[in-house]
N, C-alpha and C positions, 0 to 999 in steps of 0.2 A: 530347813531341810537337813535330812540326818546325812551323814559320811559314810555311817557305816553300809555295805551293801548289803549286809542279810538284815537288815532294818528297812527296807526300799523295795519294793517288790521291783517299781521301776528302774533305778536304778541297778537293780540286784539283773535283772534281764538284761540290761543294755552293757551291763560288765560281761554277764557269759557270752553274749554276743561277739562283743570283739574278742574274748580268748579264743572263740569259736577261729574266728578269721587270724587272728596272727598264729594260732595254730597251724590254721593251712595252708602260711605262707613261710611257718617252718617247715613241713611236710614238703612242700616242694623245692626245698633246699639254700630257703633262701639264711640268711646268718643273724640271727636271733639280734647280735650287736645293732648290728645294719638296722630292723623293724625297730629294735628300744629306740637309736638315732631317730628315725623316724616317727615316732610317737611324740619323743620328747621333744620335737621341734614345733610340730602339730600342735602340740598341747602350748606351749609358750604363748606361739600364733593366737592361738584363739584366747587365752589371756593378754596380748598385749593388744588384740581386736577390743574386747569389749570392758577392762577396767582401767581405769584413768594411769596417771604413772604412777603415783603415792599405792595406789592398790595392786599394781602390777607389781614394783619394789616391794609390797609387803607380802603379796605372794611367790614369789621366787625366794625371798627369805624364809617363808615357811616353809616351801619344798626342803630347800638346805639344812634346814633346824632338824626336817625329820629323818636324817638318813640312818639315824641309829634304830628308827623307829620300822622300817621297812626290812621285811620278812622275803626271805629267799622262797623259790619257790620249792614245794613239797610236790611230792604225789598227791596228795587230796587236796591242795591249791591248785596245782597246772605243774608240768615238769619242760621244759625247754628239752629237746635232743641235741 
C-alpha cells in the first residue's frame, strides 16, 4: 500500500476527512497543540493495539527518524489559526 496520499484515492479521502474535522475543532477555539496531543496519542494506541512490540519499537523509531522529513503546514497544505 502506497504512503503517499495523492497516490491513494482512498486514503487521499480519509486524510481530507480528518483535516476536514481538526479544522473544525480549531474554528471552535479549541488549541491546535491540545488536538496534535491528541492525535498523536490516538495514533500510538492503535499502533501499540495492533503490532507486536518489535513492530511497535520499530514504528515509533520511524516516526522519530522522520522529523526532518515533516513539512510545516502551507496554505495549500492546511494552515492552523
Amino acid at each position: 500500500m502506497s504512503t503517499d496520499i495523492n497516490q491513494n484515492d482512498s486514503i487521499g479521502e480519509l486524510y481530507q476527512e480528518y483535516w476536514t474535522i481538526h479544522g473544525q475543532m480549531i474554528d471552535k477555539e479549541h488549541n491546535p497543540l491540545e488536538i496534535a496531543a491528541i492525535l498523536v496519542s490516538q495514533a500510538l494506541a492503535i499502533y501499540k493495539t495492533i503490532l507486536d512490540n518489535d513492530e511497535y519499537n520499530d514504528m515509533v523509531d520511524s516516526i522519530s527518524g522522520s522529523r526532518d522529513q515533516i513539512q510545516e503546514l502551507t496554505p495549500d497544505i492546511g494552515i492552523l489559526h
